[in-house]
C-alpha positions as CSV (number, residue, x, y, z in Angstrom):
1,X,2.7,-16.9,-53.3
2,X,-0.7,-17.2,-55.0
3,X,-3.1,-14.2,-54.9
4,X,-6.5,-14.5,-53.4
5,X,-9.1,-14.6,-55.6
6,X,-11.6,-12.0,-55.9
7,X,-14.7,-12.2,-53.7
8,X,-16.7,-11.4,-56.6
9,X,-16.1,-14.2,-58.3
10,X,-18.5,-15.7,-56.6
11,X,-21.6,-13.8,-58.0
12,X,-20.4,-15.8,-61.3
13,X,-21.7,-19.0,-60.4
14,X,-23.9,-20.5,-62.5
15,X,-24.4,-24.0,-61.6
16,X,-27.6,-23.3,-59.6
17,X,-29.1,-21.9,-62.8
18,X,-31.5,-23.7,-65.8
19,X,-29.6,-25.0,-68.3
20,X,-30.6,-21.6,-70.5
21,X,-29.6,-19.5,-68.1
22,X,-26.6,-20.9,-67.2
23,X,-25.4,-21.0,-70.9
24,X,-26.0,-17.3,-70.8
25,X,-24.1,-16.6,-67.3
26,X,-21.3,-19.1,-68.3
27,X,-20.0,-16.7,-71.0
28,X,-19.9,-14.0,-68.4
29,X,-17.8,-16.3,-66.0
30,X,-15.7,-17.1,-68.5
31,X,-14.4,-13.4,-69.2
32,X,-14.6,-12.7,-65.5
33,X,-11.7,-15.6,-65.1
34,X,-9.8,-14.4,-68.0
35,X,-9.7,-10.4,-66.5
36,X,-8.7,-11.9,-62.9
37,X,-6.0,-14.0,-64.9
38,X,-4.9,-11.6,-66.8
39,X,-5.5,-8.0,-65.4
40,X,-3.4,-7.0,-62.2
41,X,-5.8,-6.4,-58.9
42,X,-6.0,-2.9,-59.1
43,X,-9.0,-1.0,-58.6
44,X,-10.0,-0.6,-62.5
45,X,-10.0,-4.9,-62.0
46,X,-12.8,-4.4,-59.7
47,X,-14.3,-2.0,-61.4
48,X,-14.4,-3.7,-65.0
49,X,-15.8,-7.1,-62.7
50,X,-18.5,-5.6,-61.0
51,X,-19.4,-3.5,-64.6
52,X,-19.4,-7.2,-66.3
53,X,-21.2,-8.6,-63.5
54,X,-24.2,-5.8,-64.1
55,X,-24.1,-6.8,-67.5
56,X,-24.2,-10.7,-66.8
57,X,-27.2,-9.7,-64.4
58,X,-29.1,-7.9,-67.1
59,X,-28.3,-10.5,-69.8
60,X,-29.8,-13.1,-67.2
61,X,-33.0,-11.3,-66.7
62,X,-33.3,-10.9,-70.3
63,X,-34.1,-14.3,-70.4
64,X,-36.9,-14.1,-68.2
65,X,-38.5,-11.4,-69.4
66,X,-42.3,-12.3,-70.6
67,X,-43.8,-10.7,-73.5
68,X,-46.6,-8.4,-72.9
69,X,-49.0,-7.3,-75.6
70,X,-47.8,-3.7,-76.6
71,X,-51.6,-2.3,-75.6
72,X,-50.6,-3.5,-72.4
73,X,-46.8,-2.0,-72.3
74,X,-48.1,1.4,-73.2
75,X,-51.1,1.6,-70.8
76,X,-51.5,-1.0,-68.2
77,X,-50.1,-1.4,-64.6
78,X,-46.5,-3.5,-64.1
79,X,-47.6,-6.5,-63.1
């Protein structure tokens, strides 16, 4: 009998995203595939997915991130 996939799994989707972006989530998708392949579902599974899926979130926003002069970093309201 097959085992359900994880629900989390689903927060790896990518196809939604710019082409940048989604060449950025993609690798994260990828490794979250290969630890559901490969790792048992156990609670450390979860764990280690929703870790990498904090990490695919921050790698995404990375991306967006605008520059700001550094006058404007150290003093100025967050826009």
């Amino acid at each position: 009998m097959n085992e359900p996939v994880d629900e989390i799994l689903q927060f790896f989707t990518y196809a939604h995203l710019p082409p940048d972006l989604q060449a950025m989530s993609r690798l994260f998708a990828d490794l979250a595939t290969e630890i559901v392949g490969r790792a048992p579902r156990c609670a450390e599974r979860t764990v280690a997915l929703r870790k990498l899926l904090e990490g695919k979130d921050a790698a995404v926003r990375a991306l967006l991130v605008k520059p700001v002069p550094w006058r404007e970093r150290a003093s100025g309201p967050i826009e």
